[in-house]
C-alpha positions as CSV (number, residue, x, y, z in Angstrom):
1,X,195.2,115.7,123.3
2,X,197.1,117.4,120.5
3,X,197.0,120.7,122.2
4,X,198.1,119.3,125.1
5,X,201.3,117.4,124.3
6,X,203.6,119.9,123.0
7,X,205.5,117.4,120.7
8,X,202.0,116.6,118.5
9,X,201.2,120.1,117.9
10,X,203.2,120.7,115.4
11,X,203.3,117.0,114.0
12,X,199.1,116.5,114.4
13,X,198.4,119.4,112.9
14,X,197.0,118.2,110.0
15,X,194.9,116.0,111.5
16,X,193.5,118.0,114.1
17,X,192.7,120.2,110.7
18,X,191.2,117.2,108.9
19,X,188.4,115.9,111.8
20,X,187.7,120.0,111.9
21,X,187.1,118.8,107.9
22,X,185.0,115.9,108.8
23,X,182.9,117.8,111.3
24,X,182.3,120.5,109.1
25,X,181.3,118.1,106.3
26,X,179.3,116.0,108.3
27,X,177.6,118.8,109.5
28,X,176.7,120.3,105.9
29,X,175.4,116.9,104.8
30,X,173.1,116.8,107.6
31,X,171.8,120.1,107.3
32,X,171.1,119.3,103.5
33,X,169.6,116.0,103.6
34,X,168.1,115.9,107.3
35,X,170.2,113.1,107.9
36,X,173.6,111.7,108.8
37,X,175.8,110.5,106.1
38,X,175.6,106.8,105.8
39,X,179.2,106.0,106.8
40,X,178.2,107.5,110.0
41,X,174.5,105.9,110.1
42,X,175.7,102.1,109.2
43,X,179.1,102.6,111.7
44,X,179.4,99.7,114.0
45,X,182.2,99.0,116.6
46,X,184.6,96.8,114.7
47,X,185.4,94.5,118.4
């Protein structure tokens, strides 16, 4: 959605850079431990 709507680009851009973060973090973790981290693991819908 923040490449789509031309006003967020420029205003989202740090968080569109921040989930790449997460992803990439995520990722790591996984690849190092064999499993998710436990924030992810544990997550339940909050409604």
């Amino acid at each position: 959605m923040i490449d789509r709507v031309p006003k967020l680009r420029s205003r989202a851009a740090y968080v569109k850079e921040k989930m790449k973060n997460e992803i990439i973090d995520n990722l790591n973790y996984a690849h190092t431990e064999g499993i998710d981290k436990p924030e992810i693991t544990n997550w339940k819908w909050p409604y």
